[in-house]
C-alpha positions as CSV (number, residue, x, y, z in Angstrom):
1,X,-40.2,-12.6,0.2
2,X,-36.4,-11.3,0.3
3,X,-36.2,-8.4,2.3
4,X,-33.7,-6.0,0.4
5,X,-31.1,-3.7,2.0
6,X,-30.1,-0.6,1.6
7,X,-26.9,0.2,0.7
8,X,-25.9,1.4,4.5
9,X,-27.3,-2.1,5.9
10,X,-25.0,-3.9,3.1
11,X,-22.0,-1.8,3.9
12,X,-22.3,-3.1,7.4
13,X,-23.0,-6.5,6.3
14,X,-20.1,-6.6,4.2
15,X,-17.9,-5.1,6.8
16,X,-19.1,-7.8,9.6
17,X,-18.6,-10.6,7.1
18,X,-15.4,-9.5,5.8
19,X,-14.3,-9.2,9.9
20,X,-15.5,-12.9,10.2
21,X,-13.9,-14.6,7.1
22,X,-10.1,-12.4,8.1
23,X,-10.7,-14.2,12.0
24,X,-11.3,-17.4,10.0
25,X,-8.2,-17.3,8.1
26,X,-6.3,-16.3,11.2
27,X,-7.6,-19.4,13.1
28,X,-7.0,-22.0,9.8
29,X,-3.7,-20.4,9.9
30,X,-2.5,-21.4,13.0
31,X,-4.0,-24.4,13.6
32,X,-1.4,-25.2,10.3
33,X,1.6,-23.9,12.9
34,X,1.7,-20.3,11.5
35,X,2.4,-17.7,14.2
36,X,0.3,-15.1,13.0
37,X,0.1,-11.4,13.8
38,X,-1.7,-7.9,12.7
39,X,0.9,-6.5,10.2
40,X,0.4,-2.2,11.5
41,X,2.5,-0.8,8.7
42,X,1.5,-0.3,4.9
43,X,3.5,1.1,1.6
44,X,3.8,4.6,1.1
45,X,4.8,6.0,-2.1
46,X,5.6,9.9,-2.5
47,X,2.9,12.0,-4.2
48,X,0.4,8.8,-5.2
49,X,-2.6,9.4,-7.3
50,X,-5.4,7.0,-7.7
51,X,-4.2,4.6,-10.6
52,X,-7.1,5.2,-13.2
53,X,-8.5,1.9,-14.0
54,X,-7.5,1.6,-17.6
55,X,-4.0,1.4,-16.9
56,X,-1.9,-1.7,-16.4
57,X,-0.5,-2.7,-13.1
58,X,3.1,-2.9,-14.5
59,X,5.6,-0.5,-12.2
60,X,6.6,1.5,-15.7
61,X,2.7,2.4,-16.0
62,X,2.8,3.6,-12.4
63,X,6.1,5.5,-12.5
64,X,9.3,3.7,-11.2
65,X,10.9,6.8,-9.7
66,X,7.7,6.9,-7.5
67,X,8.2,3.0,-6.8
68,X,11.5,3.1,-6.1
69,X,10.8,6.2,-3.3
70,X,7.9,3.9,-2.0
71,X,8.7,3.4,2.1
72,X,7.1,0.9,4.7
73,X,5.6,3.5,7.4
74,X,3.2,2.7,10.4
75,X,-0.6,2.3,9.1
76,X,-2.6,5.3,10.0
77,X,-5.5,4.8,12.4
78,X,-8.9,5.5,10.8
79,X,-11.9,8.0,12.3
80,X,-15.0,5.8,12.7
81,X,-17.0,9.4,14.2
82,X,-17.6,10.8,17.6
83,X,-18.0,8.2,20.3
84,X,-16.9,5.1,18.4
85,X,-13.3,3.8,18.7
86,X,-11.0,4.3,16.0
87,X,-10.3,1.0,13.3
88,X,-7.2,-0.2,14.0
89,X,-4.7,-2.9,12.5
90,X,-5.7,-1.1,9.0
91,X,-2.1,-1.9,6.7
92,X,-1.3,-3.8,3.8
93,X,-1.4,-6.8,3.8
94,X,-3.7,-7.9,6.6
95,X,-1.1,-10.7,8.5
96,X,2.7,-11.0,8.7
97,X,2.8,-14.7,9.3
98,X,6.5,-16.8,10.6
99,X,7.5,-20.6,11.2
100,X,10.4,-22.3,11.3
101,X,11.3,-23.8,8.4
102,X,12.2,-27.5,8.0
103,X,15.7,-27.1,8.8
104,X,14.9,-25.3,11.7
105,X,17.7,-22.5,11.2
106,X,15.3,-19.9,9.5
107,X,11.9,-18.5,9.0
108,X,9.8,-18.6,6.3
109,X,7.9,-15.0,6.7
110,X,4.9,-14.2,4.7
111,X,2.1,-11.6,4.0
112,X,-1.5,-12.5,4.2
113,X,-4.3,-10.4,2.7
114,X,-7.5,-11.3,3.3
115,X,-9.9,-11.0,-0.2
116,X,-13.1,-12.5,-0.3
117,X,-13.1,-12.5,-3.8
118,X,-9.5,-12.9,-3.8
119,X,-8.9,-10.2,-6.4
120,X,-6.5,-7.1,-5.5
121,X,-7.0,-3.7,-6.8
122,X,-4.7,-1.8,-8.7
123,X,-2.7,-0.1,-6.1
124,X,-2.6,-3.1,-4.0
125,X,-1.0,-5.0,-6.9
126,X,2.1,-2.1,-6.9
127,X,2.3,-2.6,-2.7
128,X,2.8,-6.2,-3.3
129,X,5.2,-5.7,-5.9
130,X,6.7,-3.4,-4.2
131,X,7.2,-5.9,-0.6
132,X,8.5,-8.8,-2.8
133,X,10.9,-6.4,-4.7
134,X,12.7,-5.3,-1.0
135,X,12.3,-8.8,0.4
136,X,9.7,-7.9,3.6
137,X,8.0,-11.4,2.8
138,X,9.4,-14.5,1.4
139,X,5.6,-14.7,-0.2
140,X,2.3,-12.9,-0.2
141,X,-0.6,-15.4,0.0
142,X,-4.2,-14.2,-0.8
143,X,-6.8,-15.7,1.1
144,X,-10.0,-16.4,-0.7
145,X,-13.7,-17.9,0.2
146,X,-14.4,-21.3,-1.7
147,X,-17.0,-22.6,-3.0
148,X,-18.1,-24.1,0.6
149,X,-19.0,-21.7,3.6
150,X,-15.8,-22.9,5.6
151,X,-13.6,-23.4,3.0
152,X,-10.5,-21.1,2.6
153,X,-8.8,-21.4,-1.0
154,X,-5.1,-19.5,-1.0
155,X,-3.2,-18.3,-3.6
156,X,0.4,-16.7,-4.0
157,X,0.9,-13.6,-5.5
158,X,3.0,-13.6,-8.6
159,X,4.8,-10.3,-10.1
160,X,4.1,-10.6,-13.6
C-alpha cells in the first residue's frame, strides 16, 4: 500500500530533494575542474508584474524599456518563520562557475541553474536573456535529472 502525502509533506519532499540533486550538480561540477560558487545576486527589473502565462517569452512581449532598466542587485534573504534561520544563497541562476580556458589567458564564466525538470518559467527565461544580453556569463547551462538516479543531463540556454 502507497502511503500518500499531503501536500505539506511533498513541499518538504520536494524542497529536500531539490537541495540534494543542486549539491550533486555542484560536486559533478567540480570534479570536471569547474570552480564553483553560490551566485548571491539576481535580476531586478523596475515595476515587474507576474508575466501571465499566455504570453510569449520574447523581450517585446515583456516590455523592452522595462528590460533594458533591468539591474543585477544582491538576492534578498528569505523569512523561513520564528526560530528557523533565514534561506540563503536564493538568486538567479543557482552557480556562477570559472576555469581557465585552454589557452590559459582567460576564463570561461558561466551560470548554472539547477531544474529538475530542466524547464525555466517565464520570468526566468527574461533573467537569462537578460544576463547573456550584458555579458555576466559566457553561457547559462541548465542542469537536469536523467533518466538514471545519478545521472545529470545539461543543456545551454539559447535566446530565441
Amino acid at each position: 500500500m502507497k502511503k500518500t502525502l499531503t501536500k505539506s509533506q511533498q513541499g518538504k519532499k520536494n524542497k529536500r530533494d531539490g537541495a540534494k540533486f543542486e549539491l550533486l550538480v555542484r560536486k559533478y561540477l567540480e570534479s570536471k575542474g569547474w570552480i564553483v560558487s553560490k551566485w548571491m545576486n539576481n535580476v531586478e527589473f523596475p515595476d515587474i508584474v507576474r508575466i501571465p502565462a499566455t504570453e510569449n517569452t520574447s523581450i517585446e512581449a515583456f516590455d523592452k524599456k522595462r528590460f533594458n532598466e533591468g539591474r543585477l542587485s544582491p538576492a534578498k534573504h528569505k523569512f523561513c518563520g520564528i526560530g528557523r534561520p533565514m534561506a540563503l544563497g536564493t538568486g538567479f541562476p543557482d552557480f556562477i562557475c570559472f576555469k581557465r580556458t585552454t589557452d590559459n589567458q582567460d576564463y570561461d564564466v558561466i551560470g548554472v541553474e539547477v531544474k529538475s525538470n530542466g524547464y525555466l518559467d517565464k520570468e526566468e527565461k527574461i533573467k537569462c536573456k537578460w544576463l547573456m544580453k550584458n555579458k555576466i556569463f559566457n553561457y547559462i547551462w541548465i542542469a537536469k535529472k536523467g533518466e538514471d538516479k545519478e545521472e545529470i543531463l545539461f543543456s545551454t540556454f539559447k535566446d530565441e
